[in-house]
N, C-alpha and C positions, 0 to 999 in steps of 0.2 A: 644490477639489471633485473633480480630477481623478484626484485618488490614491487617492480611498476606492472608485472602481468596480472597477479591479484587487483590491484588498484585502480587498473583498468577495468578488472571485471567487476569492481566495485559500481562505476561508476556507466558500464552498459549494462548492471542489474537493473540501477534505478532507471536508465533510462527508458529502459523494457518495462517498467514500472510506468511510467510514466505516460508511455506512448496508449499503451492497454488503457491505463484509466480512462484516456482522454476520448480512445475510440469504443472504449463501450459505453461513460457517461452518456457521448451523446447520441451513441443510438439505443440505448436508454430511455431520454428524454425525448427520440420520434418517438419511439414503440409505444410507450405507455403512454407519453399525451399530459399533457399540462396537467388537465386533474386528477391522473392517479400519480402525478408527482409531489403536488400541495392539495392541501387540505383546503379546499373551498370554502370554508365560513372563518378561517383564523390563517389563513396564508402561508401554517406552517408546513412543516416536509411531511411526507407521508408515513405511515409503519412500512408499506411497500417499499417506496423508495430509499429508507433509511436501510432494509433488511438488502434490499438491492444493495447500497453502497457498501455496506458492511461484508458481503459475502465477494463482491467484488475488489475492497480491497484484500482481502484476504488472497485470491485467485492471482489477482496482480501479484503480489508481494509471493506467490510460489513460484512463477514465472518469472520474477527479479533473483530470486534466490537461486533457481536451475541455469538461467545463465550466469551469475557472479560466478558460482562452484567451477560452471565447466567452462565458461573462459578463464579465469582466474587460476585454475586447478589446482586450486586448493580448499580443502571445506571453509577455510579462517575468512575467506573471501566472500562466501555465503553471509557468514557469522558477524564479518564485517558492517556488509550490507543490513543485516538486521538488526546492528548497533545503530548505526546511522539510520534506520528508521525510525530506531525507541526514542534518538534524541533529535532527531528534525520533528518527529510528531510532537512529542511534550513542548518541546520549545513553540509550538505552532499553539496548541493548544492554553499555553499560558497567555500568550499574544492578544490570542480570543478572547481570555477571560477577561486579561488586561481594556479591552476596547473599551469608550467609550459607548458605541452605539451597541446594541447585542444582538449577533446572529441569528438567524432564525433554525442553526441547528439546536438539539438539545443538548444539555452541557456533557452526559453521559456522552453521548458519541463522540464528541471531542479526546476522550478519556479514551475509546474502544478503539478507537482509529490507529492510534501506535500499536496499540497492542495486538487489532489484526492486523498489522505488517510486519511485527515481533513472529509471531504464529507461522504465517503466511511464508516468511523469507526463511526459517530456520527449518520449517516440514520442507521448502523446495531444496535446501542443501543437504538435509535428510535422504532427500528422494533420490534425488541425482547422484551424492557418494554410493549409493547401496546400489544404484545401476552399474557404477564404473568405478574402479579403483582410486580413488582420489587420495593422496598422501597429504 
């Protein structure tokens, strides 16, 4: 019975992960507005937008990390969550690579994406043991 309270908090990490993305992406995309989202003459993403996602997956993934730890209560459950990030992200990013058609991200942040939720998920279980005792 003792494994499934980590594994729980495994899986309300990501989905505090998940929720955040979803609700900052899109107010995001009101605030700034179509064109400081793409690039007007080549349709790609912006340096804006790209530094936007990047800093915000990272913010996500400390907030997935601070709940896995403290529901979970255990740091391994943090640690968990930010294994499960390095490899849902690579797997997603080879996926990409694999497409036929090619995304209009660039191939570098396909690559930076796991690794700000690598970052992201293990500073939030950093943060949270050093608030509270966590064994």
């Amino acid at each position: 019975m003792k494994i499934f309270r980590p594994l729980l908090g495994i899986v309300l990490g990501y989905l505090t992960m998940a929720v955040t993305v979803r609700i900052a992406m899109t107010l995001g995309v009101v605030l700034l507005g179509a064109d400081r989202v793409f690039d007007g003459l080549t349709g790609e993403q912006s340096n804006l937008w790209i530094g936007y996602t990047l800093a915000l997956g990272v913010g996500a993934a400390f907030l997935g990390g601070i709940v896995a730890t403290w529901w979970g209560g255990h740091t391994w459950a943090g640690y968990g969550l930010a294994a499960v990030l390095l490899v849902f992200g690579f797997l997603s990013m080879f996926s990409e690579i694999s497409r036929a058609v090619p995304t209009i991200a660039p191939r570098w942040l396909l690559a930076a994406t796991p690794i700000a939720g690598l970052v992201g998920a293990l500073a939030g279980t950093s943060f949270i043991s050093r608030r509270k005792s966590i064994k």
